[in-house]
DRENGU-189432 format. One record per residue (C-alpha): x, y, z; residue in three letters. Coordinates in Angstrom, 1 decimal, padded with zeros to 4 digits, m for minus. Layout:
DRENGU-189432
PT      X      Y      Z type
PT      X      Y      Z  Ala
...
end
This chain:
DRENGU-189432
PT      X      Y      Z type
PT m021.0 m015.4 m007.3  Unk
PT m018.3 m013.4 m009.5  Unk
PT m015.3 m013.1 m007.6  Unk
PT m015.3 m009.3 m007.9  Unk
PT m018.5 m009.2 m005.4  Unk
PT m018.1 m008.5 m002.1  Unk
PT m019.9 m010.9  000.2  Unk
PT m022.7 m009.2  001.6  Unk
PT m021.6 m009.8  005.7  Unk
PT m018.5 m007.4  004.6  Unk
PT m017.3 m005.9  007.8  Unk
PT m016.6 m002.6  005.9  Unk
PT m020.2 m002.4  004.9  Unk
PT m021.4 m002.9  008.8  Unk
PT m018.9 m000.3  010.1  Unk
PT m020.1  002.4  007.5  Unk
PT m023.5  001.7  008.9  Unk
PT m022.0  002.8  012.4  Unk
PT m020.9  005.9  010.9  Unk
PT m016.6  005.1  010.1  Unk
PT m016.5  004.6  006.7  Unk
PT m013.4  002.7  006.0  Unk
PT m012.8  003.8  002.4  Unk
PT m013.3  007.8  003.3  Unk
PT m011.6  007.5  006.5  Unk
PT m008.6  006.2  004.7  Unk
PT m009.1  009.2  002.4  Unk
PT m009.0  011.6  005.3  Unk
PT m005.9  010.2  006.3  Unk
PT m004.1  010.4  003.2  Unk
PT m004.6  013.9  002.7  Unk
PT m003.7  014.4  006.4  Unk
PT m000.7  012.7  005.7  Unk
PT m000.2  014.3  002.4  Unk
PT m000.3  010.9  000.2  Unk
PT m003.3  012.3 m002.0  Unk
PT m002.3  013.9 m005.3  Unk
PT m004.9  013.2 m007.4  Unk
PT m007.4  016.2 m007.5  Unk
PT m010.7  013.9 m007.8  Unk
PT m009.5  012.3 m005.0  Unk
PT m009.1  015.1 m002.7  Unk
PT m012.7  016.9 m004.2  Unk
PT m014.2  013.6 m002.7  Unk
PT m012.9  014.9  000.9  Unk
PT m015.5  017.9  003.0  Unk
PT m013.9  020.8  003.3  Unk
PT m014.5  020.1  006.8  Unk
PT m012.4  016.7  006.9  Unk
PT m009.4  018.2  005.5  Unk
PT m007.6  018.0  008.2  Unk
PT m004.0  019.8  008.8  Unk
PT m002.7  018.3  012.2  Unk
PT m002.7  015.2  013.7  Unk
PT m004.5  016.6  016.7  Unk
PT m007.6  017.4  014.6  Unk
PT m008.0  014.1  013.2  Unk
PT m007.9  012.5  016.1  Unk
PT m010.6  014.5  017.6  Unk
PT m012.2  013.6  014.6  Unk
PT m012.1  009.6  015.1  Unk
PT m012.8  010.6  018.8  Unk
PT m016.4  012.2  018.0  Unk
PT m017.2  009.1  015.8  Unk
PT m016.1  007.1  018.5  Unk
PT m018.5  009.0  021.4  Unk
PT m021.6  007.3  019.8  Unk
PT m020.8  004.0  020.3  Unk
PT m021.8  001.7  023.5  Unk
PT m018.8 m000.4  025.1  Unk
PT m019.9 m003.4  023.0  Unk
PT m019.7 m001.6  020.1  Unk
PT m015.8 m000.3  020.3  Unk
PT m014.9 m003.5  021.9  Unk
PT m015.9 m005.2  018.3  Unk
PT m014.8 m001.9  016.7  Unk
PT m011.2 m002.5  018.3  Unk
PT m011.0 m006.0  016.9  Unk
PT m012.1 m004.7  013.6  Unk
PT m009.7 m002.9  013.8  Unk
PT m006.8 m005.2  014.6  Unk
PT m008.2 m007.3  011.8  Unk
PT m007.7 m004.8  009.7  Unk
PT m003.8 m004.1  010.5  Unk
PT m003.1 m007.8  010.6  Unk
PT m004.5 m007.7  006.5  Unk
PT m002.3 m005.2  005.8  Unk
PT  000.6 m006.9  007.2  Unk
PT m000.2 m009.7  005.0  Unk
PT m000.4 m007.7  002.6  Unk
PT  002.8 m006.3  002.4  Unk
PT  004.5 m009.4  003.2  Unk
PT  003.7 m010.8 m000.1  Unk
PT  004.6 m008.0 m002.3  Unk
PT  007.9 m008.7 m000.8  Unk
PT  008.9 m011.9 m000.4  Unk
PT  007.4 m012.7 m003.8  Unk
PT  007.2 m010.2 m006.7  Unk
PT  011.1 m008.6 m005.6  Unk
PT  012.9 m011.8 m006.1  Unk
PT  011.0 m012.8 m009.2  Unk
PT  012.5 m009.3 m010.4  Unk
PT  015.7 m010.0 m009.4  Unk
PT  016.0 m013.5 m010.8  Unk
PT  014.5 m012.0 m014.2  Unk
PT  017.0 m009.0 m014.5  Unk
PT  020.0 m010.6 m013.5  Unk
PT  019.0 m014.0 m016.1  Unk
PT  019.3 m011.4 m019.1  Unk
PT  022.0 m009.6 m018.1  Unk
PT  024.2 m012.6 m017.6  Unk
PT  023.2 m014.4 m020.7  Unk
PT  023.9 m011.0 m023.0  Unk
PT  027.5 m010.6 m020.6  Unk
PT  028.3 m014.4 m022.2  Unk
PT  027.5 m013.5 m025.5  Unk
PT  030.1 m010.8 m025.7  Unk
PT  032.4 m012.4 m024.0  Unk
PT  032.4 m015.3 m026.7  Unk
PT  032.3 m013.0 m029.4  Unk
PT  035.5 m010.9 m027.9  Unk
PT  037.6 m014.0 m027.7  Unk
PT  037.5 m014.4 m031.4  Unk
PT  039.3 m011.8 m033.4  Unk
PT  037.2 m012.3 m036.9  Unk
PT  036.0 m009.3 m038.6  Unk
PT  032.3 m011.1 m039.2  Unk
PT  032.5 m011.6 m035.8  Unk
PT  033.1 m007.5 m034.9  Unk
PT  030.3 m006.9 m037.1  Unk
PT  028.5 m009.6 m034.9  Unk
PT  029.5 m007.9 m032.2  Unk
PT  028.6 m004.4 m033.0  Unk
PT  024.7 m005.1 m033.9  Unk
PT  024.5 m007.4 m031.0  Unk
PT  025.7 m004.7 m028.6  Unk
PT  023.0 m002.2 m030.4  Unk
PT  020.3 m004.8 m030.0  Unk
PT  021.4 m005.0 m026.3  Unk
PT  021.7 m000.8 m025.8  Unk
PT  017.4 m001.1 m027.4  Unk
PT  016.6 m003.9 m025.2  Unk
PT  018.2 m002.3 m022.4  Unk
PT  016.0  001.0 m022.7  Unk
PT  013.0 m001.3 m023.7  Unk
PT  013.5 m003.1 m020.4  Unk
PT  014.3 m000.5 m018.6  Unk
PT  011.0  001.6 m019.5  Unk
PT  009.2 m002.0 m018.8  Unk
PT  010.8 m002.6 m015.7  Unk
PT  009.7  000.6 m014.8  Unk
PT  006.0  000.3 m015.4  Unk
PT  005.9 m003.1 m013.8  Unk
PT  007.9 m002.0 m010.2  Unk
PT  005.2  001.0 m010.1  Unk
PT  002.5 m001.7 m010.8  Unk
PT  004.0 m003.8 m008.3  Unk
PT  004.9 m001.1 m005.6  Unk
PT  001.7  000.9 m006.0  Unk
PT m000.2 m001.5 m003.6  Unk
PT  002.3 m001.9 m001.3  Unk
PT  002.6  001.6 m001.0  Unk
PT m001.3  001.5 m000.4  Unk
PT m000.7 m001.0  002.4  Unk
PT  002.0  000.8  004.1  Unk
PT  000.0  003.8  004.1  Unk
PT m003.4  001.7  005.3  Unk
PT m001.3 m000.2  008.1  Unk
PT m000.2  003.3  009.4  Unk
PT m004.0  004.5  008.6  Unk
PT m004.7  001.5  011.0  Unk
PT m001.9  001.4  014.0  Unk
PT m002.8  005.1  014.6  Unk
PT m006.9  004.2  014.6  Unk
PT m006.1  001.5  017.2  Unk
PT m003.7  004.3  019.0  Unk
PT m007.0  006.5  019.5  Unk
PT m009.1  003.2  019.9  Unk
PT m006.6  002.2  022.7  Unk
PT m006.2  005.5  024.4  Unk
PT m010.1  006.3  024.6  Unk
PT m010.9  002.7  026.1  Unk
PT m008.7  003.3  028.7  Unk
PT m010.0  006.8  029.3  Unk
PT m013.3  005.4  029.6  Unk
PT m012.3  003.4  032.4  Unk
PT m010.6  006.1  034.5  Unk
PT m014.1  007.6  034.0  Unk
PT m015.8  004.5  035.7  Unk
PT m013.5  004.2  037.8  Unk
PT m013.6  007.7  039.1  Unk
PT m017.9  007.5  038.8  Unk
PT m017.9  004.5  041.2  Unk
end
C-alpha cells in the first residue's frame, strides 16, 4: 500500500457516510470565518452553506446532528475530540521543530558573514578594501536571495499550521455544539420522565 492511500476504515470516510463531511464542513467554516480566498474554493460551497453568522452555522451542525441516535453522537463526540487532539499535535510540531531550525540557520550565516568583515576591517590593505567591497556586494545578493527564500519556505512552513489553527478552532466549536446539544437532550429526558 502506497503511503499516499488512505486506509479504507478512515474515520472521515465513515462520518461522510452519516452525513458531516469533514472536508466540506471545514469548508463551510472557513468561509464563515472568512479564511477562504481562493475563488474555486468558495464555488465548491452551496449557496445555501454560506453561512454569515455564527448562529446559522450552528443551526446548521444542529440539523445534521438531529438524525443521529444517542450512540451515534456519543461516537460522533469522540470523533470529534480525536480530531482536536490531531490538530494539537499538529501544531506542536510545526513549532517546536521547523522555527528553531530557522533560527539556528539564519543566525549561522549571519554571524559567519559579521566575522568576515570584521577580519577584513582590521587590516588597512587596499586589496583587502577591494576584498571588502565585493564581499559586502556578495552579502547585500545573498541577503535578498535569502531573504526571498526565507520567505517562500516560512509560507511553506506556516501554511499548515495556519490550516491547523484554523481546523482546531473548526473543531473546539463542533464539540461546543456537540457538548451543548447532549446536554439538551438530557434536560429533554429528564423533563419526558
Amino acid at each position: 500500500m502506497s503511503w499516499k492511500k488512505k486506509p479504507k476504515n478512515d474515520l472521515r470516510e465513515y462520518w461522510k457516510n452519516e452525513k458531516f463531511d469533514c472536508d466540506k464542513e471545514f469548508l463551510i467554516y472557513q468561509y464563515l470565518c472568512r479564511n477562504i480566498r481562493c475563488k474555486a474554493k468558495i464555488n465548491k460551497i452551496e449557496e445555501n452553506n454560506r453561512f454569515k453568522d455564527y448562529k446559522s452555522w450552528r443551526q446548521h451542525i444542529l440539523e445534521i446532528l438531529n438524525g443521529y441516535s444517542e450512540d451515534t453522537i456519543s461516537e460522533f463526540y469522540h470523533f470529534i475530540k480525536l480530531r482536536e487532539r490531531l490538530c494539537d499535535i499538529d501544531m506542536g510540531m510545526h513549532i517546536s521543530t521547523c522555527v528553531p531550525l530557522i533560527v539556528a540557520f539564519v543566525g549561522g550565516i549571519l554571524a559567519q558573514g559579521v566575522l568576515e568583515m570584521v577580519k577584513s576591517f582590521s587590516q588597512n590593505n587596499v586589496s583587502n578594501v577591494i576584498v571588502l567591497a565585493i564581499y559586502s556586494i556578495v552579502i547585500v545578493i545573498f541577503g535578498v536571495v535569502l531573504t526571498f527564500t526565507l520567505t517562500f519556505i516560512l509560507y511553506v512552513i506556516v501554511s499548515p499550521y495556519v490550516k491547523s489553527k484554523n481546523e482546531a478552532s473548526f473543531w473546539a466549536d463542533c464539540l461546543e455544539v456537540v457538548e451543548e446539544y447532549i446536554e439538551n437532550e438530557k434536560e429533554n429526558n429528564k423533563k419526558r420522565r
